[in-house]
N, C-alpha and C positions, 0 to 999 in steps of 0.2 A: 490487622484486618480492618478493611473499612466497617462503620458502624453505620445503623440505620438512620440514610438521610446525606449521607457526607457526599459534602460537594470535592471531586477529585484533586481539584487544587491544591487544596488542601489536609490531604492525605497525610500520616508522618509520614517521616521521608523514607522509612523501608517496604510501605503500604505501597507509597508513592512509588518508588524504584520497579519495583512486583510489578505494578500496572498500568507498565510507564514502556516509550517508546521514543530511539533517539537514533535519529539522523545521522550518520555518519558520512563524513567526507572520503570514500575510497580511494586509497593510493593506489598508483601502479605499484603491482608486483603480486600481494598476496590474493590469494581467491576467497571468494565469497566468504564461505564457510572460514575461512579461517580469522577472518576479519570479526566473526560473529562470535568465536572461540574466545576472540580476546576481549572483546566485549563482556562476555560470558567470566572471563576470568578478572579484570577489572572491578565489576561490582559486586562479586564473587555469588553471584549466583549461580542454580542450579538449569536453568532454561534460555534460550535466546534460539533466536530465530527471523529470519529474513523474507520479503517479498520480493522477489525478480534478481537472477545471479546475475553478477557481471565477469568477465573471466577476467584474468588476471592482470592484463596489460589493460584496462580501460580502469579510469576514475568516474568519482562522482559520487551520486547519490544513493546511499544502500542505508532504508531503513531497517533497524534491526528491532524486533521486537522481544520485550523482556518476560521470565517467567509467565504470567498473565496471560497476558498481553498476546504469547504466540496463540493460543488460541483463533484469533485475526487471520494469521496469514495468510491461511485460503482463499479466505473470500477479497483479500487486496493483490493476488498474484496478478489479477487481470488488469488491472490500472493501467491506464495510457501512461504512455514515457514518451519523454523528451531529450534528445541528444544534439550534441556540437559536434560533428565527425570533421575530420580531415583525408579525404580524397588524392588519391595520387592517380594522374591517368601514365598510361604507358606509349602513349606519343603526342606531339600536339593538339589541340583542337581548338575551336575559334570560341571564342565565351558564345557566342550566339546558339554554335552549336550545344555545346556545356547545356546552357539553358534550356532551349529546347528539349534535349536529353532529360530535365529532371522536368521538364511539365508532365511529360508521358509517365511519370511514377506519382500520381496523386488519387486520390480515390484506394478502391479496393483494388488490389494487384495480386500474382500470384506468384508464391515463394515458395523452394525447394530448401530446406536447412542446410549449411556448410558442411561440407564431408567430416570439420574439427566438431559440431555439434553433438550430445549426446543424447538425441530424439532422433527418430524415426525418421528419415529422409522421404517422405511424401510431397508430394504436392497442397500446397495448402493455399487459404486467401489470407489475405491480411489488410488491414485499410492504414494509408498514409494519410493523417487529418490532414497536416501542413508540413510544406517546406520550403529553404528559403536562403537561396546563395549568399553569401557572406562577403567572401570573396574570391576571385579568380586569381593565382601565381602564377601563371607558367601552367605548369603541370599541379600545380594543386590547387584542388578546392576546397574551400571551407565552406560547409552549409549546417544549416539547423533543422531537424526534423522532428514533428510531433507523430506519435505512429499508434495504434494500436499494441497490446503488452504481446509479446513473441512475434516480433518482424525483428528480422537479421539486418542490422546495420554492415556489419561485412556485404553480406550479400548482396544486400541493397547497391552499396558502391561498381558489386562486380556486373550486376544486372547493366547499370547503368553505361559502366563503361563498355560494354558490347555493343548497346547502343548506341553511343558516340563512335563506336567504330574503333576505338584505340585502345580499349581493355584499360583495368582502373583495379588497385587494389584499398581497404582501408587505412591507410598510415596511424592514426588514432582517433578516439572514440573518448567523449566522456557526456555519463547521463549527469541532464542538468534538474531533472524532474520525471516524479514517477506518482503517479496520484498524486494526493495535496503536496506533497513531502519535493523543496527545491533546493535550489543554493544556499538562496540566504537562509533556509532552516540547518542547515550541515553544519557538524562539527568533526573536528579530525581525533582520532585517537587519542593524541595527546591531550588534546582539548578535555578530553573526557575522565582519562588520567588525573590529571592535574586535580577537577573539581572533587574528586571522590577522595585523591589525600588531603585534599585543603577539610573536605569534608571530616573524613578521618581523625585526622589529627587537632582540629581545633571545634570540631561541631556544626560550620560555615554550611548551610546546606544551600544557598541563592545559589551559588555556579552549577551544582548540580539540578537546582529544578528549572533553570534557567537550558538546561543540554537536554534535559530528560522529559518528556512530554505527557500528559496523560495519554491512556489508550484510547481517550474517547476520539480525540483529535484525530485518529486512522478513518474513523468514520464519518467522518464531516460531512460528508459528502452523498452520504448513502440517504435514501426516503428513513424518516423516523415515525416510529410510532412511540407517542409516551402513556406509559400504563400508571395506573392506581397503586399506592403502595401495596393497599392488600391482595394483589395480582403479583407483586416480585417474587415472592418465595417459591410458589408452584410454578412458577417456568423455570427458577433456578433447578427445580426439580424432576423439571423433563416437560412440563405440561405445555399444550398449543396455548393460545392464546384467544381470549373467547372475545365477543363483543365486551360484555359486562364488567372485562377489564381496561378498557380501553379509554384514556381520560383526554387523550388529545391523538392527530394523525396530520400525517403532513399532505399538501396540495398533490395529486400528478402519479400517486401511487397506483397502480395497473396491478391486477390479478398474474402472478407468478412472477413480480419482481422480490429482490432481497428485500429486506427494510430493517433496519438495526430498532431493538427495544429500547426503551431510555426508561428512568423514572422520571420521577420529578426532580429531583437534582443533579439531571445532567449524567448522571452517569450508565452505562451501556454494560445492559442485563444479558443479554443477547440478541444473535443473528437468526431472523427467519424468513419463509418466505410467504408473502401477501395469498390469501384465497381469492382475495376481493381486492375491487378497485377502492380508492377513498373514502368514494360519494357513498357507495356501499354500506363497507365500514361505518362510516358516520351516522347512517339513518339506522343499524343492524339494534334490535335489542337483544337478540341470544345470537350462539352458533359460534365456532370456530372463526376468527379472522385471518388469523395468522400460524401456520404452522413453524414450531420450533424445530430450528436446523444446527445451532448449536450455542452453548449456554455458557457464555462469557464469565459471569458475576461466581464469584463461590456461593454455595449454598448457605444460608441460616446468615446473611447480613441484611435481612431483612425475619420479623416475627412471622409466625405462619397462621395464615387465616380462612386454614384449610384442614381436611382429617384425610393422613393416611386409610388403607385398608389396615389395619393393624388396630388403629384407633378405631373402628369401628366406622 
């Protein structure tokens, strides 16, 4: 168990593993879940778990989150992704048309789920940030898209090819990025394999911390707020989080956004949501800032500088 103060990095390496989170390269073939099973059987731990499925025939990027660590997951299912699809249309069409065809899918658009989907077949929106032909074959194209998290890449291709007039199914799909988490962060199975007997058998723990990430790094990205040591233990404990705890806040922070807790040493207490905007925050001497949504850190890795009801 981490001790009070410890910077994640430097975790031992089963502390580390616990609260640790590692990129995997997804082959074609097996699904999500099962990918996260072997993950799961690998470092022989008890929990793993993943943000955004990919079904079985598409590669790439699935991080999977360790013991800890799943805790996260919720709040990263929503992450923007990024995909390399390949396009097959079902008769000719002029690149000009091609292209024209994908300007009209940019912005917010709206998506029906594929009959193979296992949600709700409604109508919904979705926003395409960017996209961006690669290349034109024939009959196939190759493009890149950034998308908001649940836009159907299938779908997407079949839309498009109606539009082009000649109908178009997905040939393949691989996510290149999904939140922070990219290529060059992924590792393959084996990859992973490998460092945990090198681990094993000789002690070697660099290949493993080298694959295996802190948790803190799922959040990088989220508004922070950093609290007072003597603040950590009562939000481990369920508690919101008041002005009087609050030692540092980040710029841009708005009333009912996330904002991940930190300490002082970098590491993430938990996820809550802002009452107040920054400026707020910053000038508040009392009162609640932050409601606690859910509590990352275990309890008692930090001394407590508070009195249960029991203590009087």
């Amino acid at each position: 168990m981490r001790g009070m103060g410890a910077i994640p990095t430097k975790d031992p390496i089963q502390d580390y593993i616990r609260n640790g989170v590692v990129c995997i390269d997804k082959p074609s073939g097996p699904t999500s879940h099962e990918v996260v099973v072997w993950v799961r059987k690998i470092l022989e731990v008890s929990r793993t778990g993943h943000a955004g499925t990919l079904d079985p025939k598409v590669t790439g990027v699935l991080p999977v989150f360790i013991e800890n660590a799943t805790k996260l997951v919720r709040f990263l299912q929503t992450s923007g992704k990024e995909y390399v699809a390949l396009m097959r249309l079902h008769g000719d069409a002029s690149e000009k048309r091609i292209r024209e065809a994908f300007n009209l899918f940019k912005g917010k658009i709206y998506q029906r789920p594929p009959l193979k989907s296992a949600v709700k077949k409604v109508l919904r929106i979705r926003e395409i940030y960017e996209s961006e032909i690669l290349e034109v074959d024939g009959r196939d194209v190759l493009f890149r898209v950034r998308t908001e998290a649940g836009t159907y890449i299938r779908k997407l291709c079949t839309d498009i090819g109606e539009v082009i007039g000649t109908g178009a199914h997905m040939q393949e799909l691989r996510r290149t990025k999904t939140g922070l988490f990219d290529e060059n962060s992924a590792f393959t199975l084996h990859d992973l394999l490998d460092a945990y007997v090198i681990y094993k058998e000789t002690g070697e723990e660099r290949y493993l911390r080298e694959i295996i990430k802190p948790m803190e790094i799922a959040v990088k990205d989220m508004k922070k707020v950093v609290v007072k040591d003597t603040a950590v233990s009562a939000i481990c404990y369920g508690a919101d989080l008041s002005a009087r705890g609050i030692c540092y806040i980040e710029k841009g922070i708005k009333a009912g956004d996330d904002v991940a807790i930190f300490t002082l040493k970098n590491e993430v207490v938990a996820i809550g949501k802002a009452l107040a905007d920054s400026e707020r925050m910053l000038n508040a001497k009392s009162g609640i800032m932050v409601e606690t949504e859910r509590v990352i850190m275990d309890r008692d890795m930090y001394p407590r500088f508070w009195k249960s009801k029991s203590q009087g």
